[in-house]
BAMI-503865 format. One line per field, with one value per residue (C-alpha): residue in three letters; x, y, z; residue number from 1. Coordinates in pm, 1 decimal, padded with zeros to 6 digits. Last residue first. Layout:
<pts>
rest	ALA  ...
X	X  ...
Y	Y  ...
Z	Z  ...
nr	NUM  ...
</pts>
This chain:
<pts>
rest	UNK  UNK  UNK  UNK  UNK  UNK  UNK  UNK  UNK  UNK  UNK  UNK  UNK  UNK  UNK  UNK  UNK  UNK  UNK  UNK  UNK  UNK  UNK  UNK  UNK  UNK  UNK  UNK  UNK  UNK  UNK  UNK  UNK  UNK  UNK  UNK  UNK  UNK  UNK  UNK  UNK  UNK  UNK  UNK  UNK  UNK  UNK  UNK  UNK  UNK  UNK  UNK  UNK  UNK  UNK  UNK  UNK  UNK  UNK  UNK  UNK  UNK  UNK  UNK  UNK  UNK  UNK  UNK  UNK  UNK  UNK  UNK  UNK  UNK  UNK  UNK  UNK  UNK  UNK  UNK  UNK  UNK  UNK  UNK  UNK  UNK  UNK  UNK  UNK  UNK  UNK  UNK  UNK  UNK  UNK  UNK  UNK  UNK  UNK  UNK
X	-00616.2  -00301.1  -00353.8  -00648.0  -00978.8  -01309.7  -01570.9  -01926.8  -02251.0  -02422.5  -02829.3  -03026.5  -03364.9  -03754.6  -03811.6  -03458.1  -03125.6  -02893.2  -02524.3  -02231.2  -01855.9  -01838.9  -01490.5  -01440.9  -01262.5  -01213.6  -01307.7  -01642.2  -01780.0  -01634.4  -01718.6  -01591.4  -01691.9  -01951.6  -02180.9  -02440.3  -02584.7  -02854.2  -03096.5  -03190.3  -03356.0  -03355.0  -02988.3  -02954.2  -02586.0  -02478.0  -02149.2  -01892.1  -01854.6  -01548.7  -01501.6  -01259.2  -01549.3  -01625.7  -01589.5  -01911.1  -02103.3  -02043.8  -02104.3  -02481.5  -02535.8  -02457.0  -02604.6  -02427.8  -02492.6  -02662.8  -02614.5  -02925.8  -02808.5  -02824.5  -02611.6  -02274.6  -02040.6  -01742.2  -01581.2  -01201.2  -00964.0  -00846.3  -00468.5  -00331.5  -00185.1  -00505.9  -00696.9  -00908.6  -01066.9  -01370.3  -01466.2  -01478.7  -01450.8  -01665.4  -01606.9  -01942.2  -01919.9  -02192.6  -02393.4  -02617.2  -02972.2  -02929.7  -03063.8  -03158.2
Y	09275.9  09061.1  08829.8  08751.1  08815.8  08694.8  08963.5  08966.8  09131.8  09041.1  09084.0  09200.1  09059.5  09179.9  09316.6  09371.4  09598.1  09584.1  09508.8  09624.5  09538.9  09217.0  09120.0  08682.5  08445.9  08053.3  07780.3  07693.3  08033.7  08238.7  08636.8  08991.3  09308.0  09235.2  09505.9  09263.4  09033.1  08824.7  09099.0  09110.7  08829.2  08618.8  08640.3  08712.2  08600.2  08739.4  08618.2  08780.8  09125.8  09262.4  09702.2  09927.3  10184.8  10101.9  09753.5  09768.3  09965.2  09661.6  09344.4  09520.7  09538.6  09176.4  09018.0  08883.6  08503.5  08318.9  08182.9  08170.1  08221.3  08046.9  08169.4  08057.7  08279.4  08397.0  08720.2  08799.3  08924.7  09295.0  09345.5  09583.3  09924.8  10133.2  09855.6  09629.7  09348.1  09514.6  09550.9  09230.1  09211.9  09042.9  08717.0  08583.4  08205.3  08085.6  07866.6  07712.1  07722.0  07749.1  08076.3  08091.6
Z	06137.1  06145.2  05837.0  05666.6  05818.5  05609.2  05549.9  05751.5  05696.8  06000.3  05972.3  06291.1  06429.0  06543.1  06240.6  06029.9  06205.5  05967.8  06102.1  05900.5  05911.3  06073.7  06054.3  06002.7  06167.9  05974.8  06178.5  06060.7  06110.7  06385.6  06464.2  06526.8  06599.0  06827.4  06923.1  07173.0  06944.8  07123.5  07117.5  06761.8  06802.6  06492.5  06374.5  05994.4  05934.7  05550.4  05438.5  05188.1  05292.3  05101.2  05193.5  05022.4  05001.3  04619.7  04736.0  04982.0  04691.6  04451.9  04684.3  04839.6  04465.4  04422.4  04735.9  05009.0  05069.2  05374.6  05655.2  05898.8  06298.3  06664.2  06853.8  07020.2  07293.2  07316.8  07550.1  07448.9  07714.9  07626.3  07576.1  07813.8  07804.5  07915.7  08069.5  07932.0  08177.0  08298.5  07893.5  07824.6  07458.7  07169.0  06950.9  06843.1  06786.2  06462.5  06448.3  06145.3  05961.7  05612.6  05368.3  05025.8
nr	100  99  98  97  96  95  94  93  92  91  90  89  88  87  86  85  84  83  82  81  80  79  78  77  76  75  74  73  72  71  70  69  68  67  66  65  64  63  62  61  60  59  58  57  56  55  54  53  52  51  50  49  48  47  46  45  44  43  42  41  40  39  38  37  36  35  34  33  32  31  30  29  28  27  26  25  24  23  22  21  20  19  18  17  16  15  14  13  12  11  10  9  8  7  6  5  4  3  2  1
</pts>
């Protein structure tokens, strides 16, 4: 079952990466449905070293634009597989810990 929520997509600007530097990160909100991973998707993610916890099914596909990263209720998550799905794209997202 899925809830309507936001979500802050954390991307890069790519005019503002140099060589040496650190890039200067791009947010922005949209609109997404949370929902849960499921339990097969759960067991072939780990047996690649891989913990999506979160599913974020965003209606049109064109508002995510190669993200790596995202915000849910304050806590920063790795997206480590998108799915492209009719007109939208599902997020499968594991929590960050540490310096990743």
């Amino acid at each position: 079952m899925y809830r309507a929520d936001v979500i802050t997509l954390i991307g890069e600007d790519p005019r503002e990466r140099g060589m040496w530097d650190d890039y200067s990160p791009v947010e922005r909100e949209v609109f997404v449905e949370v929902g849960s991973v499921g339990m097969s998707e759960t067991y072939e993610a780990r047996s690649v070293g891989l913990s999506p916890e979160l599913r974020f099914v965003i209606r049109i596909a064109e508002d995510y634009q190669n993200e790596r990263r995202l915000r849910y209720r304050g806590d920063e998550y790795k997206i480590v597989r998108t799915y492209m799905s009719g007109d939208g794209i599902e997020l499968y997202a594991e929590r960050m810990t540490g310096d990743v």
